[in-house]
C-alpha positions in Angstrom: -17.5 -25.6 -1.1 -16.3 -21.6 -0.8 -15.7 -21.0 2.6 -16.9 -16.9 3.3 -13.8 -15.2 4.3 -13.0 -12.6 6.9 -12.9 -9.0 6.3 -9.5 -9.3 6.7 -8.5 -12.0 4.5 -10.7 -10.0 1.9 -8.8 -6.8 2.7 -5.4 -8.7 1.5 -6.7 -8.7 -2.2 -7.3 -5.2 -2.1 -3.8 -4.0 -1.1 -1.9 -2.8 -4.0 0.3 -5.2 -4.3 -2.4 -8.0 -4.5 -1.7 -7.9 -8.1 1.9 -7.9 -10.2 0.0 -4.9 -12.1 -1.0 -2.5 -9.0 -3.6 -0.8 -12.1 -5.3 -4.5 -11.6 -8.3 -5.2 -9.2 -7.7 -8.6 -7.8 -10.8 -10.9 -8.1 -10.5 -11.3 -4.6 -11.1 -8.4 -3.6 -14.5 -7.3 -1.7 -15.3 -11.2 -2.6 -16.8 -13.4 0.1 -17.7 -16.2 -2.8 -20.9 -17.1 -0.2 -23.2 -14.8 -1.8 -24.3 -14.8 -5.8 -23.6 -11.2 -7.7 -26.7 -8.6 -8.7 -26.3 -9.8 -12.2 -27.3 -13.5 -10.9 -30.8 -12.0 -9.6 -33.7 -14.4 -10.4 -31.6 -16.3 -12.6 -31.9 -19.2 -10.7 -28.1 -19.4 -10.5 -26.6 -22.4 -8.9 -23.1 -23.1 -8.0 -21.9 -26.7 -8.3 -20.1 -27.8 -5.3 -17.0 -29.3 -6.5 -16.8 -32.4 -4.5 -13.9 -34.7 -4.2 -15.0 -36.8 -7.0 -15.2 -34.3 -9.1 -12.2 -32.5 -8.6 -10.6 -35.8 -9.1 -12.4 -35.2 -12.7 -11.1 -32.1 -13.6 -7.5 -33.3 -12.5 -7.9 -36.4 -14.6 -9.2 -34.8 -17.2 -6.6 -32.0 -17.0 -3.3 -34.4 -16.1 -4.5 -36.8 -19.5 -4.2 -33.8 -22.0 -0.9 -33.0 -20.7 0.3 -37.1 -20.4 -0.3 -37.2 -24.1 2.0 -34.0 -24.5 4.7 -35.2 -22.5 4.3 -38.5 -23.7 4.8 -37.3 -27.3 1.7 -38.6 -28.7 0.8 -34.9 -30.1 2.3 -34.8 -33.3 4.5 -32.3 -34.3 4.8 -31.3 -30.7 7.9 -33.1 -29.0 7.9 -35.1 -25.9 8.2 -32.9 -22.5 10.9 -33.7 -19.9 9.6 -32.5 -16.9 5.7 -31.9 -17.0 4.2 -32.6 -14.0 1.3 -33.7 -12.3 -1.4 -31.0 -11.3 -3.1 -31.0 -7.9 -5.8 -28.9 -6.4 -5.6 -25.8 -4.6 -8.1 -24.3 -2.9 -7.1 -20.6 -3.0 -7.3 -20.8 -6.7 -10.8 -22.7 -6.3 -12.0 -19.8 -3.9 -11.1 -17.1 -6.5 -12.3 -19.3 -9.1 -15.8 -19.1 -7.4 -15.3 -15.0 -7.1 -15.5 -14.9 -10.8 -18.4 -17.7 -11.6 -20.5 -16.2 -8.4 -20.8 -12.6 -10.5 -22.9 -14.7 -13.3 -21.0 -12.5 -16.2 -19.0 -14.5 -18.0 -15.4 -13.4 -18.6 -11.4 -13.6 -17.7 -11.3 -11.1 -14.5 -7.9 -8.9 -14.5 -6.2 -10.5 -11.6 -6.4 -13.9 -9.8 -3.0 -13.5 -7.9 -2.6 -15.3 -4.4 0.7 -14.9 -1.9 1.5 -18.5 -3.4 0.8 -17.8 -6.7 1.3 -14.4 -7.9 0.9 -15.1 -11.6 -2.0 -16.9 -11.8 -3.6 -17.9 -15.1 -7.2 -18.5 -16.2 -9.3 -21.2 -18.9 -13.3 -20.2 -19.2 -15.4 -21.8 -21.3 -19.4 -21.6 -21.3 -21.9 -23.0 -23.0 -26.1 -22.2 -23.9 -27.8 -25.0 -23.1 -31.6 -25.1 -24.7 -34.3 -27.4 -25.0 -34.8 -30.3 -22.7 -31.8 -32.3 -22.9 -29.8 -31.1 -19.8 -26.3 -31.1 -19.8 -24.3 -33.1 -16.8 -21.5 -31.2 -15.2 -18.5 -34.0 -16.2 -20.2 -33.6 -19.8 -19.0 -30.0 -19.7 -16.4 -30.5 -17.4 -14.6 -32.8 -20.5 -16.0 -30.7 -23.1 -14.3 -28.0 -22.0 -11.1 -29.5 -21.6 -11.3 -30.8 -24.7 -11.7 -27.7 -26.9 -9.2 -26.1 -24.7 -6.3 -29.2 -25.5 -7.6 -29.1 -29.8 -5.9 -25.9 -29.9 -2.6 -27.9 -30.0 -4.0 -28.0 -33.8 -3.2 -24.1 -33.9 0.0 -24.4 -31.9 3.4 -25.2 -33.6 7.0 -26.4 -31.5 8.3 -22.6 -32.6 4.7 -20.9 -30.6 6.1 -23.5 -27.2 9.8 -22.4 -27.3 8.6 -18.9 -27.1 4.9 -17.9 -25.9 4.2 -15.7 -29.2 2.9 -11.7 -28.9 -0.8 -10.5 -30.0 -2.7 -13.5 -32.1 -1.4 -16.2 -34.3 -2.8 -16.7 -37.7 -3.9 -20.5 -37.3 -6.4 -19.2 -34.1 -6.0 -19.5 -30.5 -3.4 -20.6 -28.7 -3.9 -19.6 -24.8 -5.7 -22.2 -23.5 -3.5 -25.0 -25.0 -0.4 -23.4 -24.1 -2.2 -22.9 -20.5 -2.9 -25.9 -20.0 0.3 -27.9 -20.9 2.5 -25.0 -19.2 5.3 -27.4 -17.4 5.5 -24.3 -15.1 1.8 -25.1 -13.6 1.2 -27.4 -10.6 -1.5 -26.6 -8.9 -5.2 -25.7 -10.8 -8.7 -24.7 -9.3 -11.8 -24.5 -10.8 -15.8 -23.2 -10.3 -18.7 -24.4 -12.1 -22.3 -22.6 -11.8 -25.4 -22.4 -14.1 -28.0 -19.8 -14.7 -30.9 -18.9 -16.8 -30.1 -16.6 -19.9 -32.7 -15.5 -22.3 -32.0 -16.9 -26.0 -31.5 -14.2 -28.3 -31.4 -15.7 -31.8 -34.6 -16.7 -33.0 -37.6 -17.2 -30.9 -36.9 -16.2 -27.3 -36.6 -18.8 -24.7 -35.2 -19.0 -21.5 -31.9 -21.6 -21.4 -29.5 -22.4 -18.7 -26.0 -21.0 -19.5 -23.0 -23.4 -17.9 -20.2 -21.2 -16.9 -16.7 -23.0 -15.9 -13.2 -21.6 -14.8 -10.2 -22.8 -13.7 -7.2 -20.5 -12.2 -3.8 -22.1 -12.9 -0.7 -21.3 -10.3 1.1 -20.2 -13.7 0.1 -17.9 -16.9 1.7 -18.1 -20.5 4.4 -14.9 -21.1 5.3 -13.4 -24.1 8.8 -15.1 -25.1 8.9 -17.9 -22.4 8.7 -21.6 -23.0 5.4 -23.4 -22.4 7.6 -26.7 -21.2 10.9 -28.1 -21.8 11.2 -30.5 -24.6 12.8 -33.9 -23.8 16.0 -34.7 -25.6 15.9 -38.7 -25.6 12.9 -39.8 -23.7 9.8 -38.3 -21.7 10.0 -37.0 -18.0 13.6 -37.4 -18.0 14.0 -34.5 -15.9 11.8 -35.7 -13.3 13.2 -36.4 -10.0 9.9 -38.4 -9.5 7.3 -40.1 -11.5 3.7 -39.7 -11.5 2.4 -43.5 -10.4 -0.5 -43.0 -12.6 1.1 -40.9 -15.7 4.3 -42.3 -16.4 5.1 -39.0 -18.5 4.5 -36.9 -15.7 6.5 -35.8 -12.7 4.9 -36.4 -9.3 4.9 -33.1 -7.8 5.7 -34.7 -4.3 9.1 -36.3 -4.0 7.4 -38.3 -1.2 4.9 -40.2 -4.2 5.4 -41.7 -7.6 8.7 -43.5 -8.5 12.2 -42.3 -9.1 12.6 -41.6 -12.7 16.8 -42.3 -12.3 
């Protein structure tokens, strides 16, 4: 659950360096994550406490797409050499929650931590109507999902170097995002709210909002992972006990690749 912050761990998002970009206003900034924004007023918005079970979710959900990269099972992408094995961290959870809690949905400018100064960003949302509700691991793995298809859109040439302005086959990002080798550590918020439907008759549905904040982003000209030369995780100095094409990221878990 968000913990509210002090003033004065508030006040270090809105120094100017709080961002790589000092034009940027960090997320963080003014951003308690304990109280819902105006735009959520009797909206009946609702923030899902991401529990430990569920967090294990999102990780499974998140370190499966990118076993079956590194694994080579996502033809004509090649096998990766050193992807490894995402864990949670809370920082990027908190500032996760300081962009659901605003009940707009949208990429904010700047998620940067001390740890993680170029922090990345997946959103997805979806209109729920009618009376069929729709479970949070439902959207959770829906979510992930559409992200990963965009590997359909994504050729080797667009992973050896993170291509400028859009790509005629559609997006990209949130593949490339979510397979970056450069990632280790992810955080995600999940809320819901009413929204009025626009198309058609009018009716009020429930709008399910989810982001996740990645310790890396995608750059213009820079690899999305390193591409194995004989077999999967070949550079790792560990592997992941539960992926075997994944690096652990703790050399004190997993088993020595050598």
């Amino acid at each position: 659950s968000a913990i509210p912050k002090s003033t004065a761990d508030s006040d270090k998002y809105c120094q100017s360096d709080s961002c790589p970009d000092s034009r940027l206003k960090n997320v963080g900034c003014g951003c308690t994550a304990a109280t819902y924004g105006p735009q959520c007023k009797d909206r009946n918005a609702r923030k899902t406490n991401l529990d430990g079970r569920l967090k294990t979710f999102l990780l499974d959900k998140h370190n499966t797409a990118r076993s079956l990269l590194a694994c080579g099972s996502v033809k004509p992408h090649p096998a990766a050499a050193k992807m490894i094995e995402l864990n949670w961290n809370d920082e990027l959870e908190l500032l996760a929650d300081c962009n659901t809690m605003k009940c707009v949905y949208g990429h904010d400018p700047c998620r940067s931590t001390g740890e993680f100064p170029f922090a990345g960003q997946n959103i997805a949302s979806k209109l729920v109507c009618g009376k069929t509700p729709l479970g949070v691991e439902q959207m959770i793995a829906d979510s992930v999902d559409v992200w990963f298809q965009e590997h359909r859109n994504t050729t080797p040439s667009m992973t050896d170097s993170f291509p400028q302005g859009k790509v005629p086959g559609g997006p990209i990002g949130h593949f490339t995002l979510l397979v970056n080798d450069m990632v280790e550590r992810i955080g995600c918020s999940y809320i819901t709210y009413q929204e009025q439907q626009q198309r058609g008759k009018k009716r009020t549905c429930q709008r399910h909002y989810l982001v996740c904040n990645y310790s890396y982003s995608n750059f213009v000209g820079e690899k999305t992972y390193t591409k194995s030369r004989q077999h999967p995780a070949e550079q790792c100095y560990f592997r992941s006990s539960k992926h075997s094409c994944l690096c652990s990221s703790s050399k004190s878990s997993g088993s020595n690749s050598k």
